[in-house]
N, C-alpha and C positions, 0 to 999 in steps of 0.2 A: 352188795345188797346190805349188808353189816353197816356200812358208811353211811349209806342214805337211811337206813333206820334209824342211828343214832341222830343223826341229822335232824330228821323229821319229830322226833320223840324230844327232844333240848327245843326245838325252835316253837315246837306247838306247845310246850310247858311253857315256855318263856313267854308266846304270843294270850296263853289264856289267863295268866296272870295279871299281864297288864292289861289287858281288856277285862277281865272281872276289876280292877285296881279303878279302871277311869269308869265303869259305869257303877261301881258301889259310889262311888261321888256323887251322882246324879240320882241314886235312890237307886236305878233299876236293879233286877238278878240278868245275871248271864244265863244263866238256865231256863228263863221263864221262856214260855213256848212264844212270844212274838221275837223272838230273837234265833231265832234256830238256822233263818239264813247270814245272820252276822257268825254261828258258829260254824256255819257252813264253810262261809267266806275265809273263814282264819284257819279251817282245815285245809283247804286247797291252797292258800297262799303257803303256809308252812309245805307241804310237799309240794310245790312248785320249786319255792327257796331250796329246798334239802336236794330235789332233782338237780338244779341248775349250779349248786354247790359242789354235789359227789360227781360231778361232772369236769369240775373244774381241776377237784382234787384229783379225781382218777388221770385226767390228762398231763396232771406236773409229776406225778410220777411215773407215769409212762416216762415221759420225760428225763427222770432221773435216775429208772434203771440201769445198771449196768455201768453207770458212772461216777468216778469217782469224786467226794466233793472235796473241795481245797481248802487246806489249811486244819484237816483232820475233821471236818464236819460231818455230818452223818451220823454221830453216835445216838443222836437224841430222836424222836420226831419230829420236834418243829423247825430243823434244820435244814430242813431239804426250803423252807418258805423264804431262809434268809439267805442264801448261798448265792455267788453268782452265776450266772448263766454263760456259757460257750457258747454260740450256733454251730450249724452240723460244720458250715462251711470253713469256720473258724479249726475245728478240732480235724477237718481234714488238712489245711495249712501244715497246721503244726505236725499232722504225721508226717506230710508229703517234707517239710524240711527235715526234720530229723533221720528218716530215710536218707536223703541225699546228702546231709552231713556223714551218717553212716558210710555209706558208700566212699564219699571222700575221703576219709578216713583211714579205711579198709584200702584205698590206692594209695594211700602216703600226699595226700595232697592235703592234708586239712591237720595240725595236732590235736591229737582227743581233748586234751583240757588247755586252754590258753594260759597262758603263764600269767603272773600279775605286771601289770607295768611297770617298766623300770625306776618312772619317778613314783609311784605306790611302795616300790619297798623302802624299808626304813635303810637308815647311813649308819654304823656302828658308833656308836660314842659321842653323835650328835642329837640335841635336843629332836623330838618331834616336830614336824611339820604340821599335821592334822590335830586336831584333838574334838572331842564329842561339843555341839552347839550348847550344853546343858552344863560344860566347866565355864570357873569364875573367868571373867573379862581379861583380867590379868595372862592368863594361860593362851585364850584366845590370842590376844595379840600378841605373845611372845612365840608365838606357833607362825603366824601371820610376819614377821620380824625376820622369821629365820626362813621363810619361803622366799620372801625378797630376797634376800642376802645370799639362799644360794643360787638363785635366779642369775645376780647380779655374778656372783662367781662363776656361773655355766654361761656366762654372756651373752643371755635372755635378755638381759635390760642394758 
């Protein structure tokens, strides 16, 4: 009730300003009594709006009770607006696998953490292969230089 009050109280201050705004233009008053069903009109459209709003609001955090948002969100209030969405179906997936990883697991059929790849790890004493897209060209291709070349020495190429 909080929500739709504030609601309604911002939207009909908002709505009576610009309607006193457009007919002080044209000479009229907002107040004068042949106008009392335009003031009518713009109280019922503001709580129509505020209803159809706190409605909306109430249902996305329904929504987003109980869940946690990614990437540390949630501290703020308007964050629950920007965050991505799961569906149910989706965050039932990822239990049901992670379960059944567990399980494998727990029988010796699965290792808890994959190791990194063998061409991923670095060579001791040998230049880098990889290096960030955001170093000078120069680095790039001499990373690129030394992937052929051990390519060419594992008989890749």
């Amino acid at each position: 009730m909080i929500r739709y009050t504030v609601l309604f109280v911002t939207l009909l201050i908002l709505a009576l300003a610009l309607l006193a705004g457009v007919l002080s233009e044209s000479g009229r008053d907002l107040f004068a009594p042949e106008m009392r069903w335009v003031l009518g009109a713009t109280v019922l459209a503001a709580a129509y709006v505020s209803w159809r709003a706190g409605n909306v609001l109430k249902a996305q955090s329904k929504f987003q009770r109980g869940r946690e948002a990614p990437g540390g969100a949630g501290k703020t209030k308007l964050s629950g607006f920007f965050a991505p969405r799961k569906s149910a179906a989706q965050i039932a997936r990822e239990t049901r696998i992670a379960a059944r990883r567990q399980k494998l697991i727990a029988e010796g059929k699965l290792d808890p953490e994959p190791g990194p790849e063998p061409d991923a790890l670095p060579r001791p004493g040998l230049p880098p292969t990889r290096v960030p897209q955001s170093a000078p060209l120069r680095d790039r291709m001499a990373a690129r230089a030394e992937r052929v070349r051990r390519a060419k020495e594992d008989g890749k190429i």
